[in-house]
DRENKOLKOL-482436 format. One record per residue: residue in one letter; x, y, z of N, C-alpha, C in turn. Coordinates in steps of 0.001 Angstrom, whole numbers, plus 500000, padded with zeros to 6 digits. Layout:
// residues N
AXYZXYZXYZ;...
END
This chain:
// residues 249
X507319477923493404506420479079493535505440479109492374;X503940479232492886503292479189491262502533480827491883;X502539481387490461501774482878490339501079482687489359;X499410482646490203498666483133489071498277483732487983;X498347483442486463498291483825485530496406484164485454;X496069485956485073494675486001485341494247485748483535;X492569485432483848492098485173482707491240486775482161;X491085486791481175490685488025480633489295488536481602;X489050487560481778487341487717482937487616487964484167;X488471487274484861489378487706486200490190489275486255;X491000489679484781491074490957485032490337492142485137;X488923491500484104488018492728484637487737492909485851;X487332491667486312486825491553487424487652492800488467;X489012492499488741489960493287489073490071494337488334;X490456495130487546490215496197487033489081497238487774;X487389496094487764486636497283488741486863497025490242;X487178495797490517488057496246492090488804497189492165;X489839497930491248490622498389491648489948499561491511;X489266500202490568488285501321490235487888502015491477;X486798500876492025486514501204493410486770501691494588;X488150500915494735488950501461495638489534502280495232;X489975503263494397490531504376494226489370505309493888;X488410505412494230487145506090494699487159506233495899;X487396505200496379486979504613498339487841505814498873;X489609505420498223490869506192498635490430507625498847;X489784508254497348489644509292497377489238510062498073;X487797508917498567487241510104499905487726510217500943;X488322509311501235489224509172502216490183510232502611;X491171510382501639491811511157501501491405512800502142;X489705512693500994489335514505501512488719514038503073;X488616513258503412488143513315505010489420513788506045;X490876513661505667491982514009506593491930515226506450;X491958515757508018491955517022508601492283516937510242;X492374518196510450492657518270511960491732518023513013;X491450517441513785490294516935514292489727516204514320;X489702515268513384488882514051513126489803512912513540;X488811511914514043489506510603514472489756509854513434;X490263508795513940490407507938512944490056506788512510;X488826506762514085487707505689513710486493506329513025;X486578507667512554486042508250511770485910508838510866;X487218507742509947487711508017508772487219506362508479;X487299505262509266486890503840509162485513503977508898;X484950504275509819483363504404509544482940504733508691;X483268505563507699482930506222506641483557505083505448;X484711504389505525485351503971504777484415502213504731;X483846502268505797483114500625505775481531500914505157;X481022502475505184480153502799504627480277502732503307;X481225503702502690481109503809501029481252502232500692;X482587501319500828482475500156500413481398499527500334;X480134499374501339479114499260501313477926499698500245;X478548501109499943477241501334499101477849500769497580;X479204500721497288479765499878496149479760498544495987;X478751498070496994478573496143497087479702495439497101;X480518496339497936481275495032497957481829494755499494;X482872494336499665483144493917501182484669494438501372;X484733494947502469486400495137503019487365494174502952;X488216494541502561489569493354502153490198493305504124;X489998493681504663490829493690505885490364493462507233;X489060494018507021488018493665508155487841492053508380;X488453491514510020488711490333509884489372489438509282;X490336490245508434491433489516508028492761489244509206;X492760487984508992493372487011510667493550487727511900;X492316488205511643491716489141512951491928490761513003;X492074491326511842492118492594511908491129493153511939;X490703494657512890489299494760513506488722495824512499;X489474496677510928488393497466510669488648497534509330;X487794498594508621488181498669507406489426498851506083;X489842499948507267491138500818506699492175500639507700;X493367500533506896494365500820508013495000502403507897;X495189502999509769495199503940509419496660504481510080;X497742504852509315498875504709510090499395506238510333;X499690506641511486500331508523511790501329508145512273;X502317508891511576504099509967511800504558508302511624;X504954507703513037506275506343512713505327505526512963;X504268505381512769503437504087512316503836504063510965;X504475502492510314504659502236509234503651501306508838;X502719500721509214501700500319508474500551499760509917;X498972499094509168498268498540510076498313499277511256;X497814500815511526497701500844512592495981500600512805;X495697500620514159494160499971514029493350501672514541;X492418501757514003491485503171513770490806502670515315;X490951504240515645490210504747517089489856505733517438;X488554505846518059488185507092518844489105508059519543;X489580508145519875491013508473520504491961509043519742;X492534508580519207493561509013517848492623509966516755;X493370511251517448492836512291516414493768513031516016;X493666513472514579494677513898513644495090515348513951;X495925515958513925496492517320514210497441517874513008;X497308519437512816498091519774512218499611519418512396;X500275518800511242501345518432511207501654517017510890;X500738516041511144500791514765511201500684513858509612;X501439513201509403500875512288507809500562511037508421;X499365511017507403499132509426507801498207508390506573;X498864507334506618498745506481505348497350505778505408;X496858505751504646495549504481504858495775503754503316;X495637502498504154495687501401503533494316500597503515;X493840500094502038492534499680502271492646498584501174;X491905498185500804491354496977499642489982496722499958;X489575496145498871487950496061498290487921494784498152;X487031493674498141486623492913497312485383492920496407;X485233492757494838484132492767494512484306491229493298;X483077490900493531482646489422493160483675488557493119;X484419488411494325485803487653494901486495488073494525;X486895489227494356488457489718493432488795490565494078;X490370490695494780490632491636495625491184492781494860;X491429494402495240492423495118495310492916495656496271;X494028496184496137494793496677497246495722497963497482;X495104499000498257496401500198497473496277501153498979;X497373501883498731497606502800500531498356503903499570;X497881505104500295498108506396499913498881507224501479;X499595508369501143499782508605502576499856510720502478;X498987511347503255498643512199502859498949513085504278;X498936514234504103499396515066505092498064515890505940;X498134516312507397497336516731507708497215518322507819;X496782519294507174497003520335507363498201520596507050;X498865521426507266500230521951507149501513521190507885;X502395520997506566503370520104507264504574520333506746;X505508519864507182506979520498507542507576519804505919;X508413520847504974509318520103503832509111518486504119;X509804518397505316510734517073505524509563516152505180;X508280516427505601507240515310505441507088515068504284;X506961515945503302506148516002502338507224515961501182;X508267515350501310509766515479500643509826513790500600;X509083513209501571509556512198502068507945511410501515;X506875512016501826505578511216500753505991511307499549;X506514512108499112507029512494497519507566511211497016;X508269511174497923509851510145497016509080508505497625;X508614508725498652507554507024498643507144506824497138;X505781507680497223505473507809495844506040507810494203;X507631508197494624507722508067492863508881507101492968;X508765506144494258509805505023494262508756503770493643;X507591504050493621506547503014492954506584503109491849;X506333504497491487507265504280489879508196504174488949;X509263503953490048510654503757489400510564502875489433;X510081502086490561509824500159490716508824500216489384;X507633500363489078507181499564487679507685500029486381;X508600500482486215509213500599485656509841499277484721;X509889498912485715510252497523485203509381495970485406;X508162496586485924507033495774485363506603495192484254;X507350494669483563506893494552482279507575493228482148;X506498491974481053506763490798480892508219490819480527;X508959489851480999510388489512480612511106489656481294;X510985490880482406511765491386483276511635490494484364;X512486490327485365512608489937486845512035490548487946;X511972490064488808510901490610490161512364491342490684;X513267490693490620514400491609491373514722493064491002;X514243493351489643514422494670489409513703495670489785;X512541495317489606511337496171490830512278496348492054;X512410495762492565512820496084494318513926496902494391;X515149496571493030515895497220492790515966498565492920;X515378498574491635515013499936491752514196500810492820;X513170500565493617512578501399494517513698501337495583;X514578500748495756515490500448496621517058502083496763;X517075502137495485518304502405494577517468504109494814;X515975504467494529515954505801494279515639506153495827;X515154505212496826514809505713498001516507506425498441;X516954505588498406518379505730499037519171506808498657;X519125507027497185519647508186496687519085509698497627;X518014509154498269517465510307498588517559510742500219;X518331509823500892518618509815502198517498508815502962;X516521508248502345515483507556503375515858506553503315;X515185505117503905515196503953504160514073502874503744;X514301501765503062513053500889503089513106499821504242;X511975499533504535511699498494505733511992497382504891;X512480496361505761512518495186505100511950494171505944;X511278494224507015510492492905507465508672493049506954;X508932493954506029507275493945505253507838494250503633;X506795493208502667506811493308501505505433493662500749;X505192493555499692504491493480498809503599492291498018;X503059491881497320502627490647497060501817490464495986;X501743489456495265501097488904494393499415489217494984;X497931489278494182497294489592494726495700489261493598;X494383489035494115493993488211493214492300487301493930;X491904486341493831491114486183494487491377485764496391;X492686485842496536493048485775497625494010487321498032;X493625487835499039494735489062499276496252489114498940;X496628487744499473497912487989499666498312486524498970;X498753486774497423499358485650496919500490485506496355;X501632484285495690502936484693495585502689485843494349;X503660486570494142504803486271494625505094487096496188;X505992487274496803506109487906497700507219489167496653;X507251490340497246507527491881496155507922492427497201;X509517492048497230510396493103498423510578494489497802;X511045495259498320511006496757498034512339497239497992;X513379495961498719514856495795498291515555494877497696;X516915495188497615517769494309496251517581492933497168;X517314491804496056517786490669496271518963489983495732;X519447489133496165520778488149495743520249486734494608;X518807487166494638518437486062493610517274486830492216;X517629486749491232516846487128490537515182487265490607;X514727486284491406513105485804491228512669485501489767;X511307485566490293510876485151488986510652485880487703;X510756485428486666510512486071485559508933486525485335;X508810488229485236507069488615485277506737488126483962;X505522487625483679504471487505482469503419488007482830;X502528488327481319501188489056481689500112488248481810;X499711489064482909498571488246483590498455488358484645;X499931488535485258500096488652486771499587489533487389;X499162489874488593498681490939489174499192491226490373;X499797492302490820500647492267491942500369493713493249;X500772494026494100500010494857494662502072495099495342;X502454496394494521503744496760494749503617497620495556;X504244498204497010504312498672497964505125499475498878;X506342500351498297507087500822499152506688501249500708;X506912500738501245507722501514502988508392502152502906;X508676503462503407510188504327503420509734504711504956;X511250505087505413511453505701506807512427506719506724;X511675507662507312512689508775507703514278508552507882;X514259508083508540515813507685509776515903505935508696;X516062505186510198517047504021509778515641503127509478;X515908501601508707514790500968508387514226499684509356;X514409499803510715514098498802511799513052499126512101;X512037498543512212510723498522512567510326497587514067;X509004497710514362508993497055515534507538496964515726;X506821495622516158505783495884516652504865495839517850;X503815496732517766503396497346519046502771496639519308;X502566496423521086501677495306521636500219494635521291;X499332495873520356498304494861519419499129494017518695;X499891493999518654500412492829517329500543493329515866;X499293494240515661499294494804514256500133495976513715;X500099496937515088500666498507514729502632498218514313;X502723498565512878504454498392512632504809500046513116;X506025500175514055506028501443513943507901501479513473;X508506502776513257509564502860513093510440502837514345;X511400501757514549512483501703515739512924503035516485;X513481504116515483513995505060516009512934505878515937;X512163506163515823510651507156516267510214508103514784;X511167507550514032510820508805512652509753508476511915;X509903509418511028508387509394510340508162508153509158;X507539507941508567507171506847507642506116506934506625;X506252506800505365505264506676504758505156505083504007;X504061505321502820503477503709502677502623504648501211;X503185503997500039501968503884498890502084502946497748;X500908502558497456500793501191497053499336501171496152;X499784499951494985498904500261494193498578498564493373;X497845498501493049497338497041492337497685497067491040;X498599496275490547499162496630488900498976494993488025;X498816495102486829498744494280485628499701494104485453;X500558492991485069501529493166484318501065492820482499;X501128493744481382500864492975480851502259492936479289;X501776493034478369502563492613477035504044493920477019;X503278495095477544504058496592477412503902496702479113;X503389498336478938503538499086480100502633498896481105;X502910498495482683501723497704483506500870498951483124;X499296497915483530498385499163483790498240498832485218;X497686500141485946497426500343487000496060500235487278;X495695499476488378494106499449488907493378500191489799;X494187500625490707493523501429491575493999503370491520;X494251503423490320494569505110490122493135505863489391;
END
């Protein structure tokens, strides 16, 4: 397995990728509401990237048709944005996006609620969310890739949810998706030892219910087996000497 070690010019580079897209996220974010589609949360999302010069990480990636991925209730990731699919009070739903700017990818998914929504939802974005930071936690040179997973593994569970395990996380860089591969559960093998330089794009899945996933006849939409809800947040991280920094916050 080789993981790119970045050069001080490559992390800037990344650094304002990640900038960007947590701008992009942002508006994003204030665009969820009741009513609006969700090819009209894309449209907007292939616009701003646009006016930030740079290009969509996903659009046409091995054939994916849009900017953002936009996933509601037991969609666990990649669902594909449509006229049709419009958001309602009650519903969460994740978008997942990445940027490229002057070949340098980032990558990060947020998952946000629509209007008013039940404890259980918002109990359950919570603990997505601070299972990413129990995972970098142990981001830091010296440590093992197995402890990341460990840990997001160890606090989901404490909490009654589930991580998916036929989707990971990944190394990430002038190509989207590079090693290492960044499960979100325990492994039986240590992996590799992190050094700085690395750049990785860490990712919990959690599910309501049990962690079987399944996918829907586009090929792309992951949804949850037993019909429960799902969230997804994810973020582009440094590893470096100390404490990762984060790129897309």
């Amino acid at each position: 397995m080789s993981i790119s070690i970045k050069s001080e010019k490559e992390i800037e580079l990344m650094r304002e990728s990640g900038r960007i897209l947590a701008a992009v996220l942002k508006e994003l974010q204030g665009m969820v509401c009741p009513g609006i589609s969700t090819l009209d949360i894309d449209n907007r999302c292939a616009e701003i990237i646009k006016k930030y010069n740079c290009i969509p990480s996903f659009l046409n990636y091995n054939g994916y048709p849009a900017s953002v991925c936009i996933s509601v209730n037991k969609e666990v990731v990649h669902g594909i944005p449509n006229k049709n699919r419009i958001l309602k009070d009650g519903d969460i739903v994740s978008l997942d996006c990445g940027v490229i700017y002057q070949g340098f990818h980032s990558d990060a998914a947020r998952t946000v609620g629509v209007g008013e929504i039940s404890k259980e939802a918002k109990n359950l974005i919570d603990v997505t969310q601070q299972s990413f930071y129990e995972g970098i936690k142990f981001a830091k040179e010296g440590y093992h890739l197995h402890e990341i997973s460990d840990a997001i593994q160890t606090y989901v569970e404490a909490h009654g949810y589930s991580v998916v395990r036929d989707l990971v996380g990944h190394g990430i860089g002038r190509d989207l998706h590079e090693e290492p591969q960044i499960p979100n559960f325990r492994q039986k093998r240590r992996g590799p030892k992190l050094e700085a330089g690395m750049t990785l794009a860490i990712e919990p899945m959690v599910n309501a219910g049990r962690y079987d996933v399944y996918w829907e006849d586009d090929d792309w939409t992951v949804v949850t087996a037993d019909g429960s809800l799902s969230a997804h947040y994810e973020n582009t991280i440094l590893i470096t000497h100390g404490d990762p920094e984060i790129f897309t916050i």
